[in-house]
N, C-alpha and C positions, 0 to 999 in steps of 0.2 A: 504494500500500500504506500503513495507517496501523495505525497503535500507539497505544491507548488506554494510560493508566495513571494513574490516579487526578486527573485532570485536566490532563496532561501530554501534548500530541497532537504525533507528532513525523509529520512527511508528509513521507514520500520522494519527490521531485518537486520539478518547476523552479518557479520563483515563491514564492509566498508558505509560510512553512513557521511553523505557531502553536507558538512555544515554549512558551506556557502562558496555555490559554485559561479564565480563573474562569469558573464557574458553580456552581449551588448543590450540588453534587458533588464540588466541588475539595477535595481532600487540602491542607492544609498544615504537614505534620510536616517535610519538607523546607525552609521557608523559616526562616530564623533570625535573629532582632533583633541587632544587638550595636549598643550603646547608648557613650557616651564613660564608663560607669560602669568600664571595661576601663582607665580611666587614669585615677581616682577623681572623673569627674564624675557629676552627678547627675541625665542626660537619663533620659526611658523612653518608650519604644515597645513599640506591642503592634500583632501585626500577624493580621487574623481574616477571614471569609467573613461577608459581609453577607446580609441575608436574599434581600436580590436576586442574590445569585451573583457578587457583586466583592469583590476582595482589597480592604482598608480596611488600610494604614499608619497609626496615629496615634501623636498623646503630646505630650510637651512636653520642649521643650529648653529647658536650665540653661544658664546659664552658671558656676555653682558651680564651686569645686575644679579650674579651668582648664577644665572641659567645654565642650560645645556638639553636639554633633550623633547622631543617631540614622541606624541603617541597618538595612535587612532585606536578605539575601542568601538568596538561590536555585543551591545548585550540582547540577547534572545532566550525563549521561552527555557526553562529548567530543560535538561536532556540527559538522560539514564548515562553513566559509566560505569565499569568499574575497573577494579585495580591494575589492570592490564592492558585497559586503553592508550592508543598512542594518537599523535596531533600528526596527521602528513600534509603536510604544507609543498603546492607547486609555484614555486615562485623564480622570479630573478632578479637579484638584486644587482649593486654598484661595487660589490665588493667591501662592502664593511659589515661592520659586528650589528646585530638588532636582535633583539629581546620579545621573546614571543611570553606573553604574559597573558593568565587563565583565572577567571575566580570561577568558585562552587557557586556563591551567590552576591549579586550586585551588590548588596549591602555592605559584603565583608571590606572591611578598611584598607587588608593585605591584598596584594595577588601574589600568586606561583609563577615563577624565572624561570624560565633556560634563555642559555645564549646559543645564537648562530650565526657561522660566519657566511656571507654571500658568495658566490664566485665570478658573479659576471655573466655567466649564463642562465638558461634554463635547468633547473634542478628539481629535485624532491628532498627534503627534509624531513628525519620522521624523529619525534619526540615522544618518546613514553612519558605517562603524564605524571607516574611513580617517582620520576626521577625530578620532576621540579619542586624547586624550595620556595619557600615563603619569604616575601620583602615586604617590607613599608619605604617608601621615600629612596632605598638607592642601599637598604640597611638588610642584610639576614638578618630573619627572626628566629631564636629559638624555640622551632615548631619543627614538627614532622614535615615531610617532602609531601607531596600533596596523595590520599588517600578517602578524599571523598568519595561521592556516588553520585555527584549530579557535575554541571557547567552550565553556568547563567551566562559567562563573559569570556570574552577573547580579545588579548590588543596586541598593539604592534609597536616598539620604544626603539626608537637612539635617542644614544646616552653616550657618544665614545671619547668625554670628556676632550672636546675639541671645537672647535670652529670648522664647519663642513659643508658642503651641499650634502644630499641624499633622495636618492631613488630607488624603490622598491616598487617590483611589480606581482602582483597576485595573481594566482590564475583560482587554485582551489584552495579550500581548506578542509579536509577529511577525516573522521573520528573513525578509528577503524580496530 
């Protein structure tokens, strides 16, 4: 059984389930930048649908006014995991380091890190979700790696303590 909704294809079934597959259809009124301008720095990101049908992250991060990092966040309806789910991400990036960051629920203050480095190409990245740790603000928490059963939220962070352009492009993101 599947569930279309503006680019959001949710599949009830074992194996691969596309949390959100772009294509030149995709809705993105749901995805939202928050940039380090929230603690008076002077990064920005804009995050849009390319002509070919993939999400496009970009901008330029400051180091200005203590800043440094831009992020785009996606939260959608709770979705069943469990411990051995993994995040497979088809993207291509610029070649630098980005932060694939996950909450269980919107509310939680924290999210769950991993880092990934880009290559410049077209790739797959796959994250087991066991393996990401808990942050607030840029800080490990002492808390367990992540072990929930549900995901409300997904984003996407630079952070590479620097002065940069940056481009990331999306194609899917898959819970599988």
């Amino acid at each position: 059984m599947k569930y279309f909704l503006g680019g959001i294809i949710l599949t009830l079934s074992m194996g691969r389930e596309p949390l959100f597959d772009f294509n030149e259809n995709s809705e993105l009124q749901d995805w939202k930048i928050m940039d380090d301008g929230v603690m008076g720095g002077k990064s920005s990101g804009t995050f849009l649908l390319s002509r070919e049908g993939h999400g496009v992250f970009e901008g330029t991060i400051s180091l200005e006014n203590n800043g440094g990092f831009s992020s785009v966040r996606y939260p959608f309806k709770k979705i069943k995991v469990t411990p051995d789910t993994k995040i497979r991400l088809r993207l291509k990036g610029d070649g630098k380091n980005y932060q694939l960051r996950i909450k269980d629920a919107v509310g939680t203050y924290y999210s769950y890190v991993a880092y990934f480095t880009t290559s410049g190409a077209w790739e797959d990245i796959e994250i087991p979700l066991k393996t990401m740790y808990p942050s607030f603000r840029g800080r490990k928490l002492d808390l367990p790696n992540f072990s929930q059963d549900t995901l409300e939220e997904i984003a996407f962070l630079i952070g590479n303590k620097r002065s940069e352009k940056f481009k990331l492009l999306i194609d899917t993101i898959t819970l599988e």
